[in-house]
KOLNULUM-110865 format. One record per residue (C-alpha): chain; x, y, z; residue number from 1. Coordinates in steps of 0.25 Angstrom, whole numbers. Example, Ala and Ser with C-alpha at 12.3 -4.5 7.8 and 13.67 -1.06 7.14 Angstrom:
{'A'; {49; -18; 31}; 1}
{'A'; {55; -4; 29}; 2}
END
This chain:
{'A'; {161; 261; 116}; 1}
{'A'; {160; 267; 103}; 2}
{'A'; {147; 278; 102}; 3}
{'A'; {140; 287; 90}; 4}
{'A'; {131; 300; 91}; 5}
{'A'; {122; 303; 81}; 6}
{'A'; {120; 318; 82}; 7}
{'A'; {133; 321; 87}; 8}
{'A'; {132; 334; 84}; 9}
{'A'; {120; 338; 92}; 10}
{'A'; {123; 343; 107}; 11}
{'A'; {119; 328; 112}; 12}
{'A'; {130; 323; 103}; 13}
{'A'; {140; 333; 107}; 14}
{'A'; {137; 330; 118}; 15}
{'A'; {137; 314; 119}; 16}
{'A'; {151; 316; 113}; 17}
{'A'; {158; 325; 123}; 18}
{'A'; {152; 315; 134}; 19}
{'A'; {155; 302; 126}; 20}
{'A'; {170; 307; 123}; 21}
{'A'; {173; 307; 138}; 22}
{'A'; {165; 294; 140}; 23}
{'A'; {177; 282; 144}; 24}
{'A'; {168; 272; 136}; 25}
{'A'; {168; 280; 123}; 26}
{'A'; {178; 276; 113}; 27}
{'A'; {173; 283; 99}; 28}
{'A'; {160; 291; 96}; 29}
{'A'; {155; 292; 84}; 30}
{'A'; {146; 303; 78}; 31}
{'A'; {134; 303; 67}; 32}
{'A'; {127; 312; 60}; 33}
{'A'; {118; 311; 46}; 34}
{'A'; {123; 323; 42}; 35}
{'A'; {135; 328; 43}; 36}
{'A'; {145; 313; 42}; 37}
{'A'; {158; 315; 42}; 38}
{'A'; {160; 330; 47}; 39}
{'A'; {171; 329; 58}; 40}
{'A'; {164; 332; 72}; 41}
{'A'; {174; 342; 77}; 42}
{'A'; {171; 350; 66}; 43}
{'A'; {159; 351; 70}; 44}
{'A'; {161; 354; 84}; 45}
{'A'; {175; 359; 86}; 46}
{'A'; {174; 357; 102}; 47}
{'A'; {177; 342; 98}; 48}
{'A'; {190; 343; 89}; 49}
{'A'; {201; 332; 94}; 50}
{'A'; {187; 327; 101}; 51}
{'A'; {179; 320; 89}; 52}
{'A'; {185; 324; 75}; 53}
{'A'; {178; 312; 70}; 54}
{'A'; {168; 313; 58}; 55}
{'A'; {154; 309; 61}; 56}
{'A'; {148; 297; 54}; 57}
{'A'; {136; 294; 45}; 58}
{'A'; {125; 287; 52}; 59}
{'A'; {127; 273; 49}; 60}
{'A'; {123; 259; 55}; 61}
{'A'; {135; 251; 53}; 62}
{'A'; {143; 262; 61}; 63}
{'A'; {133; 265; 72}; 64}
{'A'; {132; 249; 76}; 65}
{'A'; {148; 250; 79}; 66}
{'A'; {143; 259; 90}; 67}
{'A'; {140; 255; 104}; 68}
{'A'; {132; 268; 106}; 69}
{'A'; {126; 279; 98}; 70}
{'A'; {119; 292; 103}; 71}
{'A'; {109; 299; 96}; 72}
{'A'; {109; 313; 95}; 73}
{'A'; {100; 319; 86}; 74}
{'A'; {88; 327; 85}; 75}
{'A'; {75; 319; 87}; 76}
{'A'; {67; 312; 76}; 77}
{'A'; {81; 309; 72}; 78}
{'A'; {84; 295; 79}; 79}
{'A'; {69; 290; 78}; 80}
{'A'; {76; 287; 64}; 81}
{'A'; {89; 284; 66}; 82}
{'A'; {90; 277; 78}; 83}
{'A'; {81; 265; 75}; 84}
{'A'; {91; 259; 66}; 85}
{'A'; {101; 258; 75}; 86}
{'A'; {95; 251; 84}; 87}
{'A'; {99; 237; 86}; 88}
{'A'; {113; 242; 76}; 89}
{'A'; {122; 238; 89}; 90}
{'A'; {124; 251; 98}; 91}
{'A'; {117; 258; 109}; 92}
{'A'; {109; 270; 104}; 93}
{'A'; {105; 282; 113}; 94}
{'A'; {96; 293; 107}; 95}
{'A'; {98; 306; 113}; 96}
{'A'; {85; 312; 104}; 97}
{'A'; {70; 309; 109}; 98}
{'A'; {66; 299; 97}; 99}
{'A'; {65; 287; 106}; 100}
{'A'; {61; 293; 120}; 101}
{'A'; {46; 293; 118}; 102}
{'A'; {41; 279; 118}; 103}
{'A'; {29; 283; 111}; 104}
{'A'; {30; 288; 99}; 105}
{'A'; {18; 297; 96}; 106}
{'A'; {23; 305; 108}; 107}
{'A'; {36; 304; 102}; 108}
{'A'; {29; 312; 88}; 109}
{'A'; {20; 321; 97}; 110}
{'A'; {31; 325; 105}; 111}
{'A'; {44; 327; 92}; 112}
{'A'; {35; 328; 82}; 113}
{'A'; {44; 316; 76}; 114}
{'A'; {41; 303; 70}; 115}
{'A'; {42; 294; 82}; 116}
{'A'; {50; 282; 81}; 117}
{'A'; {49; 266; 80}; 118}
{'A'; {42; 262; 91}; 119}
{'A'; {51; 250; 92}; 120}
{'A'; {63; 260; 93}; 121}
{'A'; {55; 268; 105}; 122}
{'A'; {53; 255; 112}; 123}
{'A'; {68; 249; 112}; 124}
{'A'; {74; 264; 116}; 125}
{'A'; {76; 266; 133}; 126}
{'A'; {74; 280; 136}; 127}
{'A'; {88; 283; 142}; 128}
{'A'; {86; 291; 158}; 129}
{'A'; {96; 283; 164}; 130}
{'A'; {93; 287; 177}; 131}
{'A'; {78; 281; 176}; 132}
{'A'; {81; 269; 166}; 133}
{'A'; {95; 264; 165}; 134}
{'A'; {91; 248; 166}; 135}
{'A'; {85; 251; 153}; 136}
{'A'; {97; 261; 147}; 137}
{'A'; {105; 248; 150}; 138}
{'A'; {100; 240; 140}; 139}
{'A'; {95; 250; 129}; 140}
{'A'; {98; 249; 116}; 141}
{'A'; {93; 263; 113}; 142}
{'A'; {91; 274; 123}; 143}
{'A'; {82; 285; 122}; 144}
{'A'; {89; 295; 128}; 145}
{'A'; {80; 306; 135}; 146}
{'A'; {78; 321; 133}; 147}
{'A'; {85; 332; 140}; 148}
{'A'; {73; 336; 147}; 149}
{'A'; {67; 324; 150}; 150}
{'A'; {79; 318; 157}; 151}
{'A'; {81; 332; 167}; 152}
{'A'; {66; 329; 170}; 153}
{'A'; {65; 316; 172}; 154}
{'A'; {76; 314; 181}; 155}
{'A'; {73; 324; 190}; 156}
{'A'; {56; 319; 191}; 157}
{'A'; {57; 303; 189}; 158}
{'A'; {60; 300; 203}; 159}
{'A'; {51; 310; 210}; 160}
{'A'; {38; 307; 201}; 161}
{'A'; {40; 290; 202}; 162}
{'A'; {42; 292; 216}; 163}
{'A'; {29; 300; 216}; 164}
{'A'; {35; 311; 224}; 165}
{'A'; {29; 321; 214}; 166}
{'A'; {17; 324; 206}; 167}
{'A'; {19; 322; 193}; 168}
{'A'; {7; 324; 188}; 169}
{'A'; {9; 340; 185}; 170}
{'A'; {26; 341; 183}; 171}
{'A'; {29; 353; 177}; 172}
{'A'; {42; 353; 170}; 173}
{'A'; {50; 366; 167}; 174}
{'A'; {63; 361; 159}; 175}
{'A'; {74; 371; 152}; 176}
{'A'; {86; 368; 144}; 177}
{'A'; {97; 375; 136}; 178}
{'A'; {99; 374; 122}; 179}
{'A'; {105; 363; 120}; 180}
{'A'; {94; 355; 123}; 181}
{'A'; {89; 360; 109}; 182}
{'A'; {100; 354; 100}; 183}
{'A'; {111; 360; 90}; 184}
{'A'; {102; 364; 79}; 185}
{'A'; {100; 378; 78}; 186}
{'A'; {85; 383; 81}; 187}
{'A'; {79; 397; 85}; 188}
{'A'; {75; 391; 98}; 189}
{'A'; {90; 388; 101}; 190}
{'A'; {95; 402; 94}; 191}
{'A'; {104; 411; 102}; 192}
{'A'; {97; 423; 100}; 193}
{'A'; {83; 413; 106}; 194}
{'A'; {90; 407; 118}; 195}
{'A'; {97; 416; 124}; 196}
{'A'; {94; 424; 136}; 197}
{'A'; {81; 416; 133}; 198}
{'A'; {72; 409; 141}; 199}
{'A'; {62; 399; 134}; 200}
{'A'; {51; 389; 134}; 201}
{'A'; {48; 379; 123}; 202}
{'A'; {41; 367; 118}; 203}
{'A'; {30; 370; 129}; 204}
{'A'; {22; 359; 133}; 205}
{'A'; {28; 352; 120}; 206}
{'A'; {43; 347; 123}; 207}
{'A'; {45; 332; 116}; 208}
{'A'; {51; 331; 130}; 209}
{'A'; {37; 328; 138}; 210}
{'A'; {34; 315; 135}; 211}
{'A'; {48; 310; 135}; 212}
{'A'; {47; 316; 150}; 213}
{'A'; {32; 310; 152}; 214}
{'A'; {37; 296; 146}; 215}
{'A'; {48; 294; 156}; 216}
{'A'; {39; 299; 169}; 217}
{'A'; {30; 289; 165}; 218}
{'A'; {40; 278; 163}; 219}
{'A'; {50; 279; 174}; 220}
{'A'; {40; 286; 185}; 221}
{'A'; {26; 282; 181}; 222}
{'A'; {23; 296; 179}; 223}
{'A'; {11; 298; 167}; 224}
{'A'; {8; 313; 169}; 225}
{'A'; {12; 324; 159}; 226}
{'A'; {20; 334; 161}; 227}
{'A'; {22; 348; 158}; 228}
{'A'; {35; 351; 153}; 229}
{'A'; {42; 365; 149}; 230}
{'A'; {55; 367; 143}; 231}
{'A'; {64; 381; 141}; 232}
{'A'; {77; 386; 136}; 233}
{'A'; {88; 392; 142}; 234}
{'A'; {97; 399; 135}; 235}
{'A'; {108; 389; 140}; 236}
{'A'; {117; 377; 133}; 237}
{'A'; {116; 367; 143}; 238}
{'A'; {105; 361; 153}; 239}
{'A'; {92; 357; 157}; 240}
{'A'; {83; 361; 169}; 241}
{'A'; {70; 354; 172}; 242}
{'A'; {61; 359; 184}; 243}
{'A'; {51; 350; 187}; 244}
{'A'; {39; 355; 195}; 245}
{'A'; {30; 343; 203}; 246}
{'A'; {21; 342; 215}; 247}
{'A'; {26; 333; 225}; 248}
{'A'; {17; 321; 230}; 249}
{'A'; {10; 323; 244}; 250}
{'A'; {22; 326; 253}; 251}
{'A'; {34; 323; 246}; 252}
{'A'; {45; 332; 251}; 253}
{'A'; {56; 338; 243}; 254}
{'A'; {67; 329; 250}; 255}
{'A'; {57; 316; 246}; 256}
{'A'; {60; 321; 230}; 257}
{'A'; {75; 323; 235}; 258}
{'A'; {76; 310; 240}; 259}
{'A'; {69; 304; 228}; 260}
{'A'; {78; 310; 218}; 261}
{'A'; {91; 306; 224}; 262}
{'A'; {88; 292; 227}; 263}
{'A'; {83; 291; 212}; 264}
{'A'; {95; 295; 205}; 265}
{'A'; {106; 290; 216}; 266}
{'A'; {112; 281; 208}; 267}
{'A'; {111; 291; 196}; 268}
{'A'; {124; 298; 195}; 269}
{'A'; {119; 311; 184}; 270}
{'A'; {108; 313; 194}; 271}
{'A'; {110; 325; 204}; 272}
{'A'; {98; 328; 216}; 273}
{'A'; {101; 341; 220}; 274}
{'A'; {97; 346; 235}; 275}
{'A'; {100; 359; 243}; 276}
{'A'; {104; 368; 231}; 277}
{'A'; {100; 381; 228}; 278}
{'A'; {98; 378; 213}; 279}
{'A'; {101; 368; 202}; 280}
{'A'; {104; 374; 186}; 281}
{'A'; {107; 366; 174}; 282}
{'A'; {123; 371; 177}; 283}
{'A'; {125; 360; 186}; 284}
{'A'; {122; 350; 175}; 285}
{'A'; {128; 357; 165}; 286}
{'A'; {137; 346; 154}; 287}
{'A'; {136; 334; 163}; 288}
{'A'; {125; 323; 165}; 289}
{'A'; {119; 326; 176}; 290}
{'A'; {105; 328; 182}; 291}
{'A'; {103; 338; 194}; 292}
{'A'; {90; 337; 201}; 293}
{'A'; {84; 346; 213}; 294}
{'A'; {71; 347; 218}; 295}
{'A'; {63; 356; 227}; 296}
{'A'; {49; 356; 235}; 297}
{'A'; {40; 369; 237}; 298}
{'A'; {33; 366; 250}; 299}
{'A'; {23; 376; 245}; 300}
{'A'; {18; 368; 232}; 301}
{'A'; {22; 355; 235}; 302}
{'A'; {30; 355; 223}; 303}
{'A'; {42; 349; 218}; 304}
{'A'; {54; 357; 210}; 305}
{'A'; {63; 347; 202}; 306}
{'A'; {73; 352; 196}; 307}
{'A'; {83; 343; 186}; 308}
{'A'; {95; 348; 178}; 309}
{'A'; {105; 342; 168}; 310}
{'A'; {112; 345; 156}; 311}
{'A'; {102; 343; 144}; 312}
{'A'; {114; 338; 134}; 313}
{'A'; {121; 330; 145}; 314}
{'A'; {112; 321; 154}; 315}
{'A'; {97; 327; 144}; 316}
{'A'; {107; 319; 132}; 317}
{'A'; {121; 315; 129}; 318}
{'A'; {126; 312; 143}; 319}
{'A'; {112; 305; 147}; 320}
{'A'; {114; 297; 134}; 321}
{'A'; {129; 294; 136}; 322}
{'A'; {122; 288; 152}; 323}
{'A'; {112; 280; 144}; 324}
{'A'; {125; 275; 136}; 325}
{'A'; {132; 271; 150}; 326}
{'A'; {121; 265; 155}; 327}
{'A'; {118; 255; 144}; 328}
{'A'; {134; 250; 144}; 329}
{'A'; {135; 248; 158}; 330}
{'A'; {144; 260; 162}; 331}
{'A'; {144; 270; 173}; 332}
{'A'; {130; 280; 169}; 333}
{'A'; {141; 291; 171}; 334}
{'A'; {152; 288; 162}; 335}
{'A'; {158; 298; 153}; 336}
{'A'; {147; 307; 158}; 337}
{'A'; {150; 311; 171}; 338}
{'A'; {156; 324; 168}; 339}
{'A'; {153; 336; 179}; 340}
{'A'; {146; 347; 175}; 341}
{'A'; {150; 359; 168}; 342}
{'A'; {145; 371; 176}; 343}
{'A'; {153; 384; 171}; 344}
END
């Protein structure tokens, strides 16, 4: 297959490429930009001389439609514009930004203070959780794929809230990421001098993260309620850990949630239920596709500890993306992306 990455440049582009290049079904990718056609992309990033010394291409529509699929990852409010045209153009398209996520658009505008797109646009795209709606992926034209965020939480709490094990009328949600999850472009918030040996809160009550989280409880577990949702910066590269705190209905037992989990995602090969460990870290995850799930139950509260981990770059984006690609041409959910984990 031949592929193209708009945004190449950003971490979810490098990303895609170094994921892609190992991909047996690859035979060239392609990269894009508006603004910098024609610089050699090893130039750019030296980690890739004798890798992909090609130059990067103009945006154009008779070159995309040669494609079979093309990634997009840019900033959002980018794609609500670009992307449109391209649909229908002949290949497969998978937008890594949030533009298509939100199938209501003044939500969309409340939430990314963006113009929202077409409705027509938000209507064709398939919001692309695999593991939660892959007979959908299969015949997309146009994937939404999901946040960093969202997808740690969502795998970890579908199967317990729409098999009513726990209460998901007061989740509390405590989520934190390392800086990548921010992009490349500089920014005080991601300065050195900010970040490290730093601990931080941000975007209090007011990450364009919740209702892409509340949409997909309601959709896939019947689940209306809001939530509340708090995210944090470590001072680290890599990872995403979301502890989710719920009551558990009448006299569901930690072993039930267990249970539940693991017959949920046993035909789900980047899914891991962890049991009988002493603790669970974002390490454990780190460069490879994975999601790590572990759950706990105080008897004195009655309440349920979920925890979910996984590379934010990795399964929160390009190798998340790269499974959406697998699925919708037939192949193995874990080719070119079943890479260990780098611990050290």
């Amino acid at each position: 297959m031949k592929v193209g990455i708009i945004g190449a440049s950003g971490y979810g582009g490098l990303e895609l490429i170094r994921l892609l290049h190992n991909h047996p079904e690859i035979e060239k990718i392609d990269l894009f930009t508006s603004s910098e056609v024609g610089t050699i992309f090893s130039e750019k990033y030296p980690h890739l001389v004798n890798i992909h010394d090609q130059p990067m291409h103009e945006i154009a529509q008779d070159h995309i439609s040669k494609l079979d699929t093309v990634f997009f990852s840019t900033p959002a409010g980018v794609t609500t514009s670009l992307l449109p045209p391209l649909v229908g153009a002949g290949p497969k398209l998978i937008d890594l930004a949030g533009d298509f996520r939100l199938k209501d658009p003044a939500l969309y505008e409340q939430w990314y203070q963006k113009d929202a797109p077409a409705n027509e646009f938000l209507e064709k795209s398939v919001y692309g959780l695999p593991e939660w709606n892959k007979k959908a992926i299969q015949e997309a034209e146009f994937i939404a794929n999901p946040g960093c965020y969202p997808t740690a939480v969502l795998l970890s709490l579908l199967p317990l809230l729409k098999n009513k094990l726990i209460d998901g009328s007061q989740l509390v949600i405590d989520a934190k990421s390392g800086v990548s999850g921010a992009g490349n472009k500089p920014s005080q918030a991601t300065h050195f001098s900010e970040t490290n040996e730093n601990f931080s809160i941000y975007k209090i009550h007011q990450h364009q993260h919740i209702p892409e989280i509340e949409q997909a409880m309601n959709l896939f577990a019947d689940q209306p309620d809001p939530i509340t949702f708090t995210t944090h910066l470590v001072p680290m590269t890599r990872g995403i850990m979301a502890t989710s705190y719920a009551k558990v209905n009448g006299q569901v037992t930690e072993q039930q949630l267990v249970d539940c989990l693991k017959e949920t995602y046993e035909n789900h090969p980047f899914v891991r239920v962890l049991t009988d460990i002493q603790k669970i870290g974002t390490k454990q995850v780190y460069g490879s596709n994975y999601c790590d799930i572990h759950v706990k139950v105080d008897p004195r509260t009655n309440r349920a500890t979920i925890i979910s981990v996984i590379d934010n770059v990795v399964k929160g984006a390009a190798g998340q993306a790269i499974q959406n690609m697998n699925i919708q041409y037939g192949l193995d959910e874990t080719t070119g992306i079943a890479n260990i984990p780098l611990f050290i």
